[in-house]
TORPALO-498275 format. One record per residue: x, y, z of N, C-alpha, C, O in turn. Coordinates in steps of 0.001 Angstrom, whole numbers. Example, Ala and Ser with C-alpha at 12.3 -4.5 7.8 and 13.67 -1.06 7.14 Angstrom:
BEGIN
       n_x       n_y       n_z      ca_x      ca_y      ca_z       c_x       c_y       c_z       o_x       o_y       o_z
     13190     -5690      7800     12300     -4500      7800     13200     -3300      7800     14236     -3319      8465
     12850     -2250      7080     13670     -1060      7140     12900        30      7870     13409      1138      8039
***
This chain:
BEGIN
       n_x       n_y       n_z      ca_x      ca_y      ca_z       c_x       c_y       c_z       o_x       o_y       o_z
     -1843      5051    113206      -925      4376    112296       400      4130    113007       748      4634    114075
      1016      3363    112323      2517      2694    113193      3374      2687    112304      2936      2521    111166
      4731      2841    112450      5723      2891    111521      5668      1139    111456      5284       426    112383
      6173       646    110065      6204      -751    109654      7562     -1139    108766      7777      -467    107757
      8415     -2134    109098      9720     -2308    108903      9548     -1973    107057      8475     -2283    106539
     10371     -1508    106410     10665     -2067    105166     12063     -2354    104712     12507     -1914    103651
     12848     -3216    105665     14046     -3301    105323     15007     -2064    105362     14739      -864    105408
     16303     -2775    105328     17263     -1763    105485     17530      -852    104644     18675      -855    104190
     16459       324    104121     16722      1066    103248     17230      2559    103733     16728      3437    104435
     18474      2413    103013     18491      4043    103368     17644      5590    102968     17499      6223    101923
     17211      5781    104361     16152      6637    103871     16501      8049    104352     15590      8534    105024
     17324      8660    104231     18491     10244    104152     18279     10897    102901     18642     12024    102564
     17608      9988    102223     17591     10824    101013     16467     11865    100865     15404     11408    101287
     16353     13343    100314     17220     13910     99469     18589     13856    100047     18808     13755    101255
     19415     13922     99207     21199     14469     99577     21267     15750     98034     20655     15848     96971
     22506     16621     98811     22834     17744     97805     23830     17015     97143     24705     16247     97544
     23407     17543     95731     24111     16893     94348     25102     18216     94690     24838     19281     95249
     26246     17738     94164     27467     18629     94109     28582     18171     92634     28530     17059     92109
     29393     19128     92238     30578     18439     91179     31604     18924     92348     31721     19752     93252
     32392     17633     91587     33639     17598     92390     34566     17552     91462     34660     16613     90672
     35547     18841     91474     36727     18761     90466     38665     19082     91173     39349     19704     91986
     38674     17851     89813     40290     17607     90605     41051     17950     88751     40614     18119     87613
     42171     17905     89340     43079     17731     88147     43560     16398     88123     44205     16060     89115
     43380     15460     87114     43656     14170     86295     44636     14003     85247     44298     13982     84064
     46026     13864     85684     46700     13392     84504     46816     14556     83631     46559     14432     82434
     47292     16023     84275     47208     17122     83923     46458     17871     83461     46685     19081     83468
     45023     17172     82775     43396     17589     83130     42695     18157     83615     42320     17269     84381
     41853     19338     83985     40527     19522     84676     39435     18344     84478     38814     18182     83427
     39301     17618     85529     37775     16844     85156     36819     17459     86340     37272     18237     87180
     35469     17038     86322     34657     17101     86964     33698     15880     87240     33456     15190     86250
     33005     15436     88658     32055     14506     88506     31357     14557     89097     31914     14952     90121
     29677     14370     89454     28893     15085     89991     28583     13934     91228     28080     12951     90683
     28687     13766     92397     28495     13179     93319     27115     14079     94495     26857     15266     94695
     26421     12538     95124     25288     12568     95781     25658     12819     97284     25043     13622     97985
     26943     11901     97813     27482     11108     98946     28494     12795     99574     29645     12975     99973
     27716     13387     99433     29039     14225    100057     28207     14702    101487     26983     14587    101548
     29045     15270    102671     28489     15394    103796     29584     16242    104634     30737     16131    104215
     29340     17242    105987     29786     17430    106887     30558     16644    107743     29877     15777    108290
     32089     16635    108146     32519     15640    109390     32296     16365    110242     31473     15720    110892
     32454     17429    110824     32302     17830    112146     31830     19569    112284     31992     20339    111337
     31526     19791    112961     31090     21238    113161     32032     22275    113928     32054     22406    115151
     32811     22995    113007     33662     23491    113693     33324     25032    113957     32457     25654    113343
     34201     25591    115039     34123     27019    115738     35475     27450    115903     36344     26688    115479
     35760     28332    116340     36663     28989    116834     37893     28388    116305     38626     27659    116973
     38081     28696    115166     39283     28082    114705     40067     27373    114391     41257     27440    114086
     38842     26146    114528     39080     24585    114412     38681     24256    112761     37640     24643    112230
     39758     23449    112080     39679     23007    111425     38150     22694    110507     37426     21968    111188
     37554     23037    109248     36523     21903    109266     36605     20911    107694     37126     21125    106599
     35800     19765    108276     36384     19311    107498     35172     18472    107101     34406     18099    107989
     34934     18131    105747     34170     17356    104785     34407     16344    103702     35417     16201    103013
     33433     15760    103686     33625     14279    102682     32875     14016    101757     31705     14393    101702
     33692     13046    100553     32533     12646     99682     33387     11285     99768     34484     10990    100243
     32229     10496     98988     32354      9261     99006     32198      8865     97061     31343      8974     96182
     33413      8449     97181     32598      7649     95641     33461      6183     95228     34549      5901     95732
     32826      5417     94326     33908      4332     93576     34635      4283     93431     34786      4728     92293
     36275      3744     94144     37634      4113     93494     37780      3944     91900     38860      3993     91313
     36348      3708     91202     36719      3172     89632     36610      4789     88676     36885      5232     87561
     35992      5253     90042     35722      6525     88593     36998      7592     88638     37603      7824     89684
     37283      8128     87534     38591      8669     86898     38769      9777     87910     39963     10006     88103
     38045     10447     88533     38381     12196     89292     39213     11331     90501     40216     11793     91045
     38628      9989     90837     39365      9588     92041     40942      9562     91510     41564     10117     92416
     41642      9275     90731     42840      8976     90212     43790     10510     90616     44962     10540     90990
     42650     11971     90349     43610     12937     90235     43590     13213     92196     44406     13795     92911
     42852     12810     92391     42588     13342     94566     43767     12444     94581     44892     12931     94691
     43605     11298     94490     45100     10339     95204     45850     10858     95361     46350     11050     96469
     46501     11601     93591     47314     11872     93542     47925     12852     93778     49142     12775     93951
     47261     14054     93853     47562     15737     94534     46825     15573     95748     47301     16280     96637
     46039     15037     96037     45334     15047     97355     44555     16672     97624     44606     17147     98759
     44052     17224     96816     43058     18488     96511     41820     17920     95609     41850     17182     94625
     40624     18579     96353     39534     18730     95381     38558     19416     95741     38321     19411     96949
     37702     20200     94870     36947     21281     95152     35313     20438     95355     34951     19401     94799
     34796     21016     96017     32870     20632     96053     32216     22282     95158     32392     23417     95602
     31647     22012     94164     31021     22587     93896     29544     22766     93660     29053     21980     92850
     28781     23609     94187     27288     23519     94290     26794     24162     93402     26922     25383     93312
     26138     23434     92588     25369     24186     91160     24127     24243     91231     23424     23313     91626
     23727     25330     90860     22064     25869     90422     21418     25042     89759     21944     24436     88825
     19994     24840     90165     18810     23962     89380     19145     24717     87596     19025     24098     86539
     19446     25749     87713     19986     26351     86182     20856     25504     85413     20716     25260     84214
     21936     24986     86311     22636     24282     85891     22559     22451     85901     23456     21608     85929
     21319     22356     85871     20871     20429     86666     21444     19747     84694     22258     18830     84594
     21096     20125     83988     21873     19759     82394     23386     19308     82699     23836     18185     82924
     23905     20333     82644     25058     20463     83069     25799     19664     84052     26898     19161     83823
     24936     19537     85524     25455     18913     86149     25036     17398     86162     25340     16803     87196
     24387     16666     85185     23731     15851     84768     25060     14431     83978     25495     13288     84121
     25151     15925     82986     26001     15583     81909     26909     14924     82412     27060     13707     82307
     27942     16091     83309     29173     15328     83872     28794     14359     84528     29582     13638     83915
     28211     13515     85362     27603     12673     85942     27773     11232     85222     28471     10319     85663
     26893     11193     83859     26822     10474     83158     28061      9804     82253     28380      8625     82098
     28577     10931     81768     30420     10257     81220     31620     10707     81783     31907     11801     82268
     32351      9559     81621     33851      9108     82497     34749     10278     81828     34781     10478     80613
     35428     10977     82729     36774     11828     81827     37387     10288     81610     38472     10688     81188
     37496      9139     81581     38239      8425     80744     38041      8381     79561     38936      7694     79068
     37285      8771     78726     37029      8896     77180     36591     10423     77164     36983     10865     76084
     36009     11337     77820     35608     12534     77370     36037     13365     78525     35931     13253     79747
     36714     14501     77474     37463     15830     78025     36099     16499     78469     35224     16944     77726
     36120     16467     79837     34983     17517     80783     35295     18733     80862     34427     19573     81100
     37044     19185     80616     37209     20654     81131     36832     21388     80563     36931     22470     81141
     36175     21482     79176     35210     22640     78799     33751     22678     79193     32985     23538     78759
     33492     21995     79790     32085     22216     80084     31694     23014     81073     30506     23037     81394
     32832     23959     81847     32471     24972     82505     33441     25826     82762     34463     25291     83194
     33471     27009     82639     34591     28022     83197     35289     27873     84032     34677     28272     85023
     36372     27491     84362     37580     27934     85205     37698     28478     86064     37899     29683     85909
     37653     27996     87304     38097     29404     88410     39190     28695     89154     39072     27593     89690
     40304     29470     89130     41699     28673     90422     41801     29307     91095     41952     30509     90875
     41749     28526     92754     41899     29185     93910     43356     28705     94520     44244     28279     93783
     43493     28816     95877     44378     28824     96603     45089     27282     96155     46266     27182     95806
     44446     26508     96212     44771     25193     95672     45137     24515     93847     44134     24201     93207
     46257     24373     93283     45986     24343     92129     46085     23369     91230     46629     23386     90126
     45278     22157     92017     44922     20934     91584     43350     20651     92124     42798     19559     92265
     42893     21807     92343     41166     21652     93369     40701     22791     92167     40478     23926     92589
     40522     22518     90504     39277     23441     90273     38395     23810     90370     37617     22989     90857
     37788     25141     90058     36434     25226     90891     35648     25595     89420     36265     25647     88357
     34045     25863     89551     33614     25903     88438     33366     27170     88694     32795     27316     89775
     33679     28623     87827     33407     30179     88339     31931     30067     87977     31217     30743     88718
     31299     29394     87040     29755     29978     87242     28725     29114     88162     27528     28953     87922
     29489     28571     89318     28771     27934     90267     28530     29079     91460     29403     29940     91566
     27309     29127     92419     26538     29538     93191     27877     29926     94466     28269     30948     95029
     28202     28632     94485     29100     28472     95845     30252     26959     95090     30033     26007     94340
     31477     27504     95840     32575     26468     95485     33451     26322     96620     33575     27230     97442
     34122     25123     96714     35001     24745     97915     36113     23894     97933     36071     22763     97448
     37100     24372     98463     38775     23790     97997     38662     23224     99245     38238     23815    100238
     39117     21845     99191     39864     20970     99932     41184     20317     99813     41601     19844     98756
     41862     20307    100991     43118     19285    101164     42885     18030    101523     42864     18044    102753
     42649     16663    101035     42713     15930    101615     43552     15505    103141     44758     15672    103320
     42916     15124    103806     43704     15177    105508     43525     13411    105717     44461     12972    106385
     42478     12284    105263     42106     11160    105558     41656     10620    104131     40998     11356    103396
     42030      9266    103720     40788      8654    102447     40954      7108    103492     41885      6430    103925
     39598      7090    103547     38934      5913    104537     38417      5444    102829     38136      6123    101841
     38475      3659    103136     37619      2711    102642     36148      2090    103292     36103      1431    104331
     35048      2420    102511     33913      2033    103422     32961      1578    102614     32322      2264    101816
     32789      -233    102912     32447      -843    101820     33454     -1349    100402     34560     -1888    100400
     32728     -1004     99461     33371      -689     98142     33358      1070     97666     33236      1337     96471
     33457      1910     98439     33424      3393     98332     34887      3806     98779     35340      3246     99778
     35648      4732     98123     36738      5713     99299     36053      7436     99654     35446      8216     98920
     36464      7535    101027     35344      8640    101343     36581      9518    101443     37059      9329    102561
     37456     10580    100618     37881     11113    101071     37566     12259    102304     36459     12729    102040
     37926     12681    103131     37791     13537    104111     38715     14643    104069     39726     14583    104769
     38487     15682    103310     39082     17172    103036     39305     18111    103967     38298     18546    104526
     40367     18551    104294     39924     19507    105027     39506     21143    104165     40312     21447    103285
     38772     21762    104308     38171     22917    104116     39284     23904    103990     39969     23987    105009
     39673     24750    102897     40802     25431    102759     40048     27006    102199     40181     27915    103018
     39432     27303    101139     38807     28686    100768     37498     28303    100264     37387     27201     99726
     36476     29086    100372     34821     29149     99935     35102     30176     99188     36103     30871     99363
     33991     30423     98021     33772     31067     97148     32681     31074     96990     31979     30066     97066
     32164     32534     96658     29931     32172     96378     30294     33656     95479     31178     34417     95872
     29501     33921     94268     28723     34456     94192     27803     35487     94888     26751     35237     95477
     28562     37041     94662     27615     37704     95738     26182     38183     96039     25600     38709     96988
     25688     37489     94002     23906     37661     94698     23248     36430     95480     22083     36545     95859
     24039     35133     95756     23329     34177     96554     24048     34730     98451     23834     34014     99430
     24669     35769     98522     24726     36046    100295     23651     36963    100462     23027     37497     99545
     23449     37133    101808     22599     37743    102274     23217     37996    104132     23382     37086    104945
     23433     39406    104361     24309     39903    104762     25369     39062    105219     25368     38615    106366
     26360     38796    104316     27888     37952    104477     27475     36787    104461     28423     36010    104568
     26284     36166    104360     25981     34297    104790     25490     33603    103621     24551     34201    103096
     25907     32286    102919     25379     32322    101901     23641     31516    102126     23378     30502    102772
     22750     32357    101381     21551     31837    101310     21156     30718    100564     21392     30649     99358
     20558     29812    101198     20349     28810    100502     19146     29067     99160     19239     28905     97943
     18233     29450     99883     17388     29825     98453     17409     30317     97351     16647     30095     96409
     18933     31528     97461     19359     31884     96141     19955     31065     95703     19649     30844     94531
     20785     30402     96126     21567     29179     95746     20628     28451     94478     20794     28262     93273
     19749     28218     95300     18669     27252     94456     19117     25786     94061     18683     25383     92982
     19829     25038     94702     20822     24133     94999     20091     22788     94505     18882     22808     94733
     20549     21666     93900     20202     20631     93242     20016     19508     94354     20997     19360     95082
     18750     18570     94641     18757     17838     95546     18550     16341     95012     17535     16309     94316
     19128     15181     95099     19078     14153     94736     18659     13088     95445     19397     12540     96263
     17151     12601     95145     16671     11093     95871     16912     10135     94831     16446     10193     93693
     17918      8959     95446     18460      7450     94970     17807      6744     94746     17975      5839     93928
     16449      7037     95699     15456      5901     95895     14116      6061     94494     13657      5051     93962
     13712      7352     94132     13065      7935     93112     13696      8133     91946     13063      8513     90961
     14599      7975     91918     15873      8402     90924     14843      9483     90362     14016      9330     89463
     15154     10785     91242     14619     12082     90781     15639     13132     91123     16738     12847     91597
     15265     14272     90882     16015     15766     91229     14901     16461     91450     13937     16674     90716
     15269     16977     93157     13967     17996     93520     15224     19315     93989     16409     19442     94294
     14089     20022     93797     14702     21640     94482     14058     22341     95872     12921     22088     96268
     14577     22860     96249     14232     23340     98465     12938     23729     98232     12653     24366     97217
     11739     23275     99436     10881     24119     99765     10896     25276    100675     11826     25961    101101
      9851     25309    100828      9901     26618    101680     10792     26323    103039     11324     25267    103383
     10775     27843    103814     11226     27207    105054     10637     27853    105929     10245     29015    106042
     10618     26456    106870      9543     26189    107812      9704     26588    109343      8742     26766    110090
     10837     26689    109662     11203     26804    111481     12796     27633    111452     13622     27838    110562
     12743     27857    112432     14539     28275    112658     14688     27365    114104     13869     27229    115013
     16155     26760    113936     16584     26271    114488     17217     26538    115859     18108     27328    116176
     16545     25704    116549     17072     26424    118169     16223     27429    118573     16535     28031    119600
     15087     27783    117914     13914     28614    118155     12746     27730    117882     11998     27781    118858
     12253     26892    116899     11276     26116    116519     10568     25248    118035      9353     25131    118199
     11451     24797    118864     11032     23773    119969     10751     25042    121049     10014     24781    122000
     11212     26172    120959     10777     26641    122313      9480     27101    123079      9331     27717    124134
      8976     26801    122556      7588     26991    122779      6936     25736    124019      6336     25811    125091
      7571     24388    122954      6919     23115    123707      8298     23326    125217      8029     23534    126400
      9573     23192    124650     10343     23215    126242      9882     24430    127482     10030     24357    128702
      9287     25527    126659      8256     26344    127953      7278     25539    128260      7249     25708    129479
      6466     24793    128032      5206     23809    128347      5634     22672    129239      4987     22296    130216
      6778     22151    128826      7214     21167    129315      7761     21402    130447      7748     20548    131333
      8333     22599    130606      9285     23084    131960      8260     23811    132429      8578     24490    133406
      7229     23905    132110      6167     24441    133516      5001     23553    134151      4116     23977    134895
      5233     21749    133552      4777     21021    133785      5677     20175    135595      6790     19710    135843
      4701     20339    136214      5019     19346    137173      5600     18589    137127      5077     17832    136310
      6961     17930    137687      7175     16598    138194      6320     15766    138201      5193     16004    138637
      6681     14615    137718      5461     13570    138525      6210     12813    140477      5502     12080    141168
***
């Protein structure tokens, strides 16, 4: 069999569903975004820093502009209702801040949701236009988890149990198993390969 064009579809999907909450017009809102991602991989003390991308039309964008803070929060398949809900209506007509507990961190325009798995305060550092999207680019300021999803100090993804979103299925799947460790999975074939002859 042969791979066969089907157009320019983006095919990355699953992506992790996340809420993203800012303060709006003196508000808590929340909104549940697909588009969020890693900028760079940092070590030793380097900055790190992450993005989401969404419509400048929807209302949470109004409160980032304006304090330039906002939290990523990762919610439990427990919570896929929930994180559904906010998704579906605009804090421009409906007050979101009760729909989940409160937690304030270091930042106090970046709410976080306390009964989420794992939560994350950002400073905005960049908002790039791309397309019809603004991607803010946060920098990473305090994490928060829940201490039955770590597993010695690291947070586990499987407790997490983390919400995954395909665009293309318009579905919600949750992690399978796992299959390899990374940076160990190939070594087997690079021993085969490195005891293969030159040609």
């Amino acid at each position: 069999m042969a791979l066969e064009p089907i157009g320019a579809v983006n095919a990355l999907y699953p992506s992790l569903t996340v809420i993203v909450g800012a303060r709006v017009r003196g508000r808590v809102n929340w909104m549940t975004v697909a588009h969020v991602g890693i900028m760079n991989h940092a070590m030793g003390g380097v900055p790190q820093y992450l993005g989401i991308s969404a419509h400048p039309s929807h209302y949470t964008n109004i409160g980032i502009r304006e304090h330039g803070e906002f939290s990523i929060n990762i919610p439990s398949q427990e919570m896929l209702e929930a994180t559904d809900y906010v998704g579906i209506v605009s804090g421009k007509t409906t007050d979101k801040s009760t729909v989940f507990p409160i937690l304030e961190g270091e930042l106090v325009n970046a709410p976080m949701i306390a009964t989420c798995p794992v939560a994350m305060q950002c400073r905005v550092a960049q908002k790039v236009v791309v397309g019809e999207h603004e991607l803010f680019i946060g920098e990473l300021v305090a994490t928060y988890a829940q201490p039955e999803v770590l597993h010695q100090g690291k947070i586990d993804l499987m407790r997490v149990n983390p919400i995954l979103f395909d665009f293309r299925q318009m579905a919600y799947h949750a992690l399978g198993e796992r299959t390899g460790r990374p940076w160990n999975a190939g070594k087997a074939l690079k021993k085969r390969v490195d005891a293969t002859p030159s040609a």
